[in-house]
C-alpha positions as a Markdown table, in Angstrom:
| # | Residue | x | y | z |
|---|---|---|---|---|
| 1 | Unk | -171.3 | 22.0 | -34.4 |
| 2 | Unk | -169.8 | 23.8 | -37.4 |
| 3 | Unk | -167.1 | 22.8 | -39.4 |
| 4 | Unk | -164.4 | 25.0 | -41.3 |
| 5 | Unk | -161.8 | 23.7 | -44.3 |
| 6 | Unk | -159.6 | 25.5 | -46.2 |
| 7 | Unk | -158.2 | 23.8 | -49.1 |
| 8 | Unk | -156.2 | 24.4 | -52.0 |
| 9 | Unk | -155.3 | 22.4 | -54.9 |
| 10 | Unk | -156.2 | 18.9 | -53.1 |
| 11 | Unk | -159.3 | 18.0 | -54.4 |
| 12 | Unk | -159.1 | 14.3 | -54.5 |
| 13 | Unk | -156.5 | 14.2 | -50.8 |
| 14 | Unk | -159.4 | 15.8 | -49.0 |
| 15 | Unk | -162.0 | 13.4 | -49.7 |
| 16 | Unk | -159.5 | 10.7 | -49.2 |
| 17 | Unk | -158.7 | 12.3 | -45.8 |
| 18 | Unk | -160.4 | 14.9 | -44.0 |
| 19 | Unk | -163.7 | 14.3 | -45.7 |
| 20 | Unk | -163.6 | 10.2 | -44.9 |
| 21 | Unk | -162.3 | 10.9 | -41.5 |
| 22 | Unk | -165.8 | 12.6 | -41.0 |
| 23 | Unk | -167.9 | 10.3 | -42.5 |
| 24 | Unk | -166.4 | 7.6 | -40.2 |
| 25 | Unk | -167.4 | 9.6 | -37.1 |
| 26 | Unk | -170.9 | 10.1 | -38.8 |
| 27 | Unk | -170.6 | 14.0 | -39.0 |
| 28 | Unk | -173.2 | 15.2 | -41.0 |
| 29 | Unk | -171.9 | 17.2 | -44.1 |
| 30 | Unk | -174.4 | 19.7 | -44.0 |
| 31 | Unk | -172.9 | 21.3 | -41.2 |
| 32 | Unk | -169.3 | 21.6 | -43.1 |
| 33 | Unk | -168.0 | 24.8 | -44.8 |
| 34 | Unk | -165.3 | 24.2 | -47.2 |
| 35 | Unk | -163.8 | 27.5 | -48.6 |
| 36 | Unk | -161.5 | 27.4 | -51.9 |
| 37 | Unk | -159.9 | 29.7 | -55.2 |
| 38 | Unk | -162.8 | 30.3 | -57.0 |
| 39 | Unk | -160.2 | 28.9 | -59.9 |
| 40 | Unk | -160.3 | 25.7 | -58.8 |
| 41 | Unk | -164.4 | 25.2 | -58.5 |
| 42 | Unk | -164.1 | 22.2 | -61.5 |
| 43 | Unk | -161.6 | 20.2 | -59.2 |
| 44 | Unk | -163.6 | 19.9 | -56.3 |
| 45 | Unk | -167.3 | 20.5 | -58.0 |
| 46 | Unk | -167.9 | 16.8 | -57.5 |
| 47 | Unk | -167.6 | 17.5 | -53.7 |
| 48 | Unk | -171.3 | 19.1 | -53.8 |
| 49 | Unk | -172.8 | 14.7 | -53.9 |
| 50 | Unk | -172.0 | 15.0 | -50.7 |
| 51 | Unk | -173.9 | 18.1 | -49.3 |
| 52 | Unk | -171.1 | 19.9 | -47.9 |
| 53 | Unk | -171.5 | 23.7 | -48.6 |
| 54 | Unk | -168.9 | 24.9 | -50.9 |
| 55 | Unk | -167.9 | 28.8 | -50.5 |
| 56 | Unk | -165.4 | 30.4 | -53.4 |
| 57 | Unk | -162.5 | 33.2 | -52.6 |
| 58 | Unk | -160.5 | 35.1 | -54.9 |
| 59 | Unk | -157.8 | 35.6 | -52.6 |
| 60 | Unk | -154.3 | 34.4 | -53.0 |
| 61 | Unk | -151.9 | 35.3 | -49.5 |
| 62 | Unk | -152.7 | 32.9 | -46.8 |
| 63 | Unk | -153.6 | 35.6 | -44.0 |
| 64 | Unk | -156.3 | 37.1 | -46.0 |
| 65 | Unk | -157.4 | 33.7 | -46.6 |
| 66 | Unk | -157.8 | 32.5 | -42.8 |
| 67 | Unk | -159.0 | 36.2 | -41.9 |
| 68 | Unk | -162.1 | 35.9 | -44.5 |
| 69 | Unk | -163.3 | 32.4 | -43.3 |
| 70 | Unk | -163.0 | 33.1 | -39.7 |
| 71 | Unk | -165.0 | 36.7 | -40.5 |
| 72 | Unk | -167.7 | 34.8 | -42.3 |
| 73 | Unk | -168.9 | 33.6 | -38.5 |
| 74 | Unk | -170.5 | 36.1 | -35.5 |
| 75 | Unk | -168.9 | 36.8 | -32.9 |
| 76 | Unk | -169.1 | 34.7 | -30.4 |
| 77 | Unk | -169.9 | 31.3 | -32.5 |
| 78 | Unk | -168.7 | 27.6 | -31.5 |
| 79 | Unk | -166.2 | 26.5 | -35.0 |
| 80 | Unk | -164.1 | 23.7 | -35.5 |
| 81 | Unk | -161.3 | 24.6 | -38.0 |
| 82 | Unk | -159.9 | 21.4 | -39.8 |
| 83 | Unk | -157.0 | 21.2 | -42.5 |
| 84 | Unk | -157.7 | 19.3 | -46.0 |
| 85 | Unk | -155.2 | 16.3 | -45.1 |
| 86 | Unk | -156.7 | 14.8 | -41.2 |
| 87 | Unk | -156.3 | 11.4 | -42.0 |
| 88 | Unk | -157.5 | 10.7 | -38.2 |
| 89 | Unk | -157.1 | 11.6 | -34.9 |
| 90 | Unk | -155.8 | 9.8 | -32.1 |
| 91 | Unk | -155.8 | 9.8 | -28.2 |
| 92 | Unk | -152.8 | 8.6 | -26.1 |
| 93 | Unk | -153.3 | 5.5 | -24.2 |
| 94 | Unk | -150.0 | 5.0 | -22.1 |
| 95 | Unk | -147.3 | 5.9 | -24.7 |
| 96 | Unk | -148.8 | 4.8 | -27.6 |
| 97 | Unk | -152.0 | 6.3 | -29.6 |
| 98 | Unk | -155.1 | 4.6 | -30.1 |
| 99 | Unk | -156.5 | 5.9 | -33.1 |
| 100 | Unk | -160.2 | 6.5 | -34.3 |
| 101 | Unk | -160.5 | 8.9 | -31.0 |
| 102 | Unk | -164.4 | 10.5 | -31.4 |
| 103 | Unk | -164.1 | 13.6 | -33.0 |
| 104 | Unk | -167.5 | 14.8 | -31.6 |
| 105 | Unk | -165.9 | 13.4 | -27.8 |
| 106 | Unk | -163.0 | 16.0 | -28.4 |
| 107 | Unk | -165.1 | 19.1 | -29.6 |
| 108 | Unk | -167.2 | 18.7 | -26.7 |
| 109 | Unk | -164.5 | 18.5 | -24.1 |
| 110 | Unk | -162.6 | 21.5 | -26.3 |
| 111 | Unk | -165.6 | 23.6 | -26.3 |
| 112 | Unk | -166.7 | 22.9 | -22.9 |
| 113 | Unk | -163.7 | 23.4 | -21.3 |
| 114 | Unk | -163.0 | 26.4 | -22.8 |
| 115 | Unk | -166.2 | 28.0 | -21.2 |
| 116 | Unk | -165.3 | 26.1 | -18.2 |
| 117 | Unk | -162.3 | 28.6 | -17.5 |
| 118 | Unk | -163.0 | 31.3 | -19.5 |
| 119 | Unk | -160.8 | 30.8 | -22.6 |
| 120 | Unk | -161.7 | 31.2 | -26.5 |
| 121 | Unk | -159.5 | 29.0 | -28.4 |
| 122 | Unk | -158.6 | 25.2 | -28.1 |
| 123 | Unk | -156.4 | 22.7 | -29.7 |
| 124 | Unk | -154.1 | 19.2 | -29.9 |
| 125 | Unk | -150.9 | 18.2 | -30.2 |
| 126 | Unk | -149.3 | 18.9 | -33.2 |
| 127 | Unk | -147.0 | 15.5 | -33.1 |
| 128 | Unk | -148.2 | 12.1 | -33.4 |
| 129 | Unk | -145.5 | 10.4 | -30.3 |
| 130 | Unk | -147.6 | 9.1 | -27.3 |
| 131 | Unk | -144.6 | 9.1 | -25.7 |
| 132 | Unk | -143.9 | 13.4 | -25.3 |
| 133 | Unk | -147.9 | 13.3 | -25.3 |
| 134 | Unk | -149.8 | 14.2 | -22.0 |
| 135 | Unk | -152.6 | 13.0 | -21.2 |
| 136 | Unk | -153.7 | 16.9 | -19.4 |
| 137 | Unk | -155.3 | 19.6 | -20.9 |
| 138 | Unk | -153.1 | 22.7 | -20.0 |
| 139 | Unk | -153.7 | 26.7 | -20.5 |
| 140 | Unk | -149.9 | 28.5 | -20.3 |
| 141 | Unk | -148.6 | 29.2 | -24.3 |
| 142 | Unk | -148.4 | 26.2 | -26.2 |
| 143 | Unk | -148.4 | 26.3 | -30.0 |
| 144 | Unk | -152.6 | 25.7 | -31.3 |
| 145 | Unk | -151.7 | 24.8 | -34.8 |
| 146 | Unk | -154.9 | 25.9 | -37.1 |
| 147 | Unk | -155.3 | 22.5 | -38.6 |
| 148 | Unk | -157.2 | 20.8 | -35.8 |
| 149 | Unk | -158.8 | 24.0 | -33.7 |
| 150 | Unk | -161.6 | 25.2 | -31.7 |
| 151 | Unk | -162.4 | 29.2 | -31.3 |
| 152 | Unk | -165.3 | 30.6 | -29.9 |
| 153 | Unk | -164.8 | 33.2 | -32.4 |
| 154 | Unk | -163.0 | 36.8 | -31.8 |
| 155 | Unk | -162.8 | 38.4 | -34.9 |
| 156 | Unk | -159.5 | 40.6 | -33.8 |
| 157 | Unk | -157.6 | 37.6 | -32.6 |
| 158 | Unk | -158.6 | 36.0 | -36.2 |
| 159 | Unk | -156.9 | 38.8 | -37.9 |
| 160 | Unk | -154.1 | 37.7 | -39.2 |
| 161 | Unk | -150.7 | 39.9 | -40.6 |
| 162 | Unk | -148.5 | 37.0 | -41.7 |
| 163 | Unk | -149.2 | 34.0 | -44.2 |
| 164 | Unk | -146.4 | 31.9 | -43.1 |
| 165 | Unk | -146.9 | 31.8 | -39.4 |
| 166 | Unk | -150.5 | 32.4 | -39.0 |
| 167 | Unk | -151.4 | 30.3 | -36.8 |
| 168 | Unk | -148.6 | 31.4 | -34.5 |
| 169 | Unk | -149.8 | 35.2 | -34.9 |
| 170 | Unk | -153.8 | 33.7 | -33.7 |
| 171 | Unk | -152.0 | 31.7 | -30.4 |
| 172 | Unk | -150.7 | 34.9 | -29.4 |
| 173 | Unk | -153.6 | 37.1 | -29.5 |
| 174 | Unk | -155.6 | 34.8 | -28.0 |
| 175 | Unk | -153.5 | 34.4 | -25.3 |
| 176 | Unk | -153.0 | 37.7 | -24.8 |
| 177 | Unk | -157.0 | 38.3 | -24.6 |
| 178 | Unk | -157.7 | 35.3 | -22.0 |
| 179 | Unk | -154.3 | 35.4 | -20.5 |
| 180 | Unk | -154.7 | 31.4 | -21.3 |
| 181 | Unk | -155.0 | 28.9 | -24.8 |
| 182 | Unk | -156.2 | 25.5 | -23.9 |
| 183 | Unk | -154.5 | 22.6 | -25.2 |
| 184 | Unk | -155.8 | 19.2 | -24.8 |
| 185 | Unk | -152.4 | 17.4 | -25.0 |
| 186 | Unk | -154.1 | 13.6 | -25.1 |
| 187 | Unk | -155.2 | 14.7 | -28.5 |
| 188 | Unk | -153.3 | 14.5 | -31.9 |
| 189 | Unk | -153.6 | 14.4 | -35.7 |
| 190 | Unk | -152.6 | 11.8 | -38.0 |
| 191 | Unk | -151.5 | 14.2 | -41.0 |
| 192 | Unk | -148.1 | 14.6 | -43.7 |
| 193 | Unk | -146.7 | 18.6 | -42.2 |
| 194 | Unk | -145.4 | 20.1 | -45.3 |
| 195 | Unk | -147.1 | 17.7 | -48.0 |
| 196 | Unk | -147.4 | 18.5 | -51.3 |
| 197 | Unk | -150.3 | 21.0 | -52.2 |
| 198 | Unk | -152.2 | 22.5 | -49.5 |
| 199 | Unk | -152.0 | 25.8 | -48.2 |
| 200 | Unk | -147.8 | 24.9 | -48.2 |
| 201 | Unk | -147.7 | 25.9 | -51.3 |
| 202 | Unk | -147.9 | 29.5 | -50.2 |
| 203 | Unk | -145.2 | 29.3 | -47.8 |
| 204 | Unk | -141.5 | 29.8 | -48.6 |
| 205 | Unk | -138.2 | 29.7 | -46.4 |
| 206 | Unk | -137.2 | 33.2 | -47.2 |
| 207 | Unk | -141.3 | 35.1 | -46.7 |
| 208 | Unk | -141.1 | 32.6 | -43.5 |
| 209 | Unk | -137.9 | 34.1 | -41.7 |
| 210 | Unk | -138.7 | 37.3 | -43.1 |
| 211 | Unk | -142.2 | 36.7 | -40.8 |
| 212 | Unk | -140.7 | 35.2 | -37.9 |
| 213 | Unk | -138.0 | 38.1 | -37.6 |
| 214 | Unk | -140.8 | 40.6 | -37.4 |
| 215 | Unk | -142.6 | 38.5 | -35.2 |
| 216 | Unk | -140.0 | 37.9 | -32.8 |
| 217 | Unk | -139.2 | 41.9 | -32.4 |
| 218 | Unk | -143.0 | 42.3 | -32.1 |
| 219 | Unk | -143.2 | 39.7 | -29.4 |
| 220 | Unk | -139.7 | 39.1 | -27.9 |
| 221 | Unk | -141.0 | 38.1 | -24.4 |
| 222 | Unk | -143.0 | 35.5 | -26.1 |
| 223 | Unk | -141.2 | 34.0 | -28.5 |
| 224 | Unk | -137.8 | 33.3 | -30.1 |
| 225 | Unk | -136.6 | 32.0 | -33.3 |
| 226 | Unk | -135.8 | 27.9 | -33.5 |
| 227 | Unk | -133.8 | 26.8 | -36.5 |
| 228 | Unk | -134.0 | 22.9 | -37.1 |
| 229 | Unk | -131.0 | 21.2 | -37.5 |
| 230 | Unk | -128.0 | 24.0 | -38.3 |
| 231 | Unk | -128.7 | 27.8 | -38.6 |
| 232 | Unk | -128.5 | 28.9 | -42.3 |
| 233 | Unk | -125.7 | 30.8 | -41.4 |
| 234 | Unk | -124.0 | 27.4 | -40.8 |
| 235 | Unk | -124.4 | 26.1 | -44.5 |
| 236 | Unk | -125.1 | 28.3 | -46.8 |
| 237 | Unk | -125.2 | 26.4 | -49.6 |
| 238 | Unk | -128.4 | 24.2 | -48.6 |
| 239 | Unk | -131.7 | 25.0 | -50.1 |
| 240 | Unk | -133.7 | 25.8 | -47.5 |
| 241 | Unk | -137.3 | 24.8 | -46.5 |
| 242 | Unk | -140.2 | 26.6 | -44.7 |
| 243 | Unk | -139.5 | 23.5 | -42.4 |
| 244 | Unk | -136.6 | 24.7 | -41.1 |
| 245 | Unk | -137.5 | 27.6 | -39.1 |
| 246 | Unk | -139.9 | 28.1 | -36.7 |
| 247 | Unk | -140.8 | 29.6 | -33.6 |
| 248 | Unk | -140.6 | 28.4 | -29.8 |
| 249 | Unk | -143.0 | 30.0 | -27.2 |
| 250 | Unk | -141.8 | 30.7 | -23.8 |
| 251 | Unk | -143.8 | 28.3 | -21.9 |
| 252 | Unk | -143.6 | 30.3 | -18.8 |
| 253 | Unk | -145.0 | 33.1 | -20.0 |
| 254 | Unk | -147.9 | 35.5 | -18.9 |
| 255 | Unk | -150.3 | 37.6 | -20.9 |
| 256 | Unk | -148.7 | 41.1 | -18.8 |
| 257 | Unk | -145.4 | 40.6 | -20.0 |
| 258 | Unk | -146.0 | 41.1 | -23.7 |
């Protein structure tokens, strides 16, 4: 097992979270990469008690960041990518979650799985309802948000061209390679989307739509735009947030038709 974090400007939140969450499924920290802005070094110094292997960057745009850290492993190797702020995660039992699910249970079934039918990337639910939770694993395109992932790592599907919708841009290619993305829909994280700090902070509304635009065109048997609540164009005087665009994936769709 190998363990990936990116974090930025959190340096107490991760301990609190992703780091405890660890600890109470008795991961050994030797085996966990944390990569941050070489700026920031003094906040999270105090991290190194704890044997976890601290690796600096100098970059500032989230899609260089993701592509450097996914680069740093062969071809080929067996990584679990994690987001600073995993308080837990939790497994759906009837329509509610039971939390405390074994992270080592899930990165076995992920990984295992994944070899099973001849796919590269796995991931969760991104909501925390045990009600719209399945308790299936499925393989047509469903969004495998970055924060709680498996890859058996493909360096061209890691590259990413957009630092708002990243992890959007890495579904696709996988998909396109295996023709499939595993999701294990019994699984989700117990996390605060669009907290403050984090790698939010380098995500706005306007480099967002500007993102998913291009993406669309790029991809427009795959995806389409989804604006939350009214389209901008609806009430133009509201600040908008990166949260209020996004992108839906067409379900049905197969790897030919892109």
């Amino acid at each position: 097992m190998r363990i990936a974090i990116a974090s930025h400007k959190r340096p107490i939140q991760i301990y609190k979270q992703t780091i405890s969450m660890l600890l109470n499924n008795d991961i050994d920290l030797t085996i966990v990469d944390l990569y941050i802005h070489q700026d920031e070094l003094k906040n999270y110094e105090y991290l190194k008690q704890y044997n976890l292997n601290i690796y600096l960057h100098r970059l500032t745009e989230l899609r260089f960041i993701r592509t450097y850290i996914a680069l740093q492993y062969k071809q080929g190797s067996h990584i679990l990518f994690l987001d600073d702020d995993i308080k837990d995660i939790g497994k759906k039992n009837n329509n509610k979650i039971n939390w405390g699910a074994s992270l080592k249970e899930m990165y076995e079934l992920g990984f295992s799985e994944c070899i099973k039918r001849n796919c590269s990337v796995w991931g969760i639910t991104p909501y925390s309802n045990g009600f719209y939770m399945k308790n299936k694993m499925t393989e047509n395109l469903k969004y495998i948000p970055m924060g709680c992932s498996g890859s058996i790592i493909n360096h061209n599907c890691e590259m990413r061209s957009y630092s708002t919708i990243e992890d959007f841009e890495r579904t696709i290619k996988y998909f396109l390679k295996d023709s499939k993305v595993l999701r294990l829909n019994m699984y989700c994280p117990k996390t605060k989307f669009y907290s403050i700090g984090g790698l939010n902070d380098l995500r706005s509304y306007e480099l967002k739509k500007k993102d998913i635009e291009n993406f669309t065109k790029k991809y427009p048997k795959l995806v389409k735009i989804k604006y939350k609540g009214q389209s901008p164009s609806c009430d133009k005087d509201k600040k908008q947030s990166p949260k209020d665009i996004d992108i839906l994936f067409n379900y049905r769709a197969k790897s030919s038709i892109a």
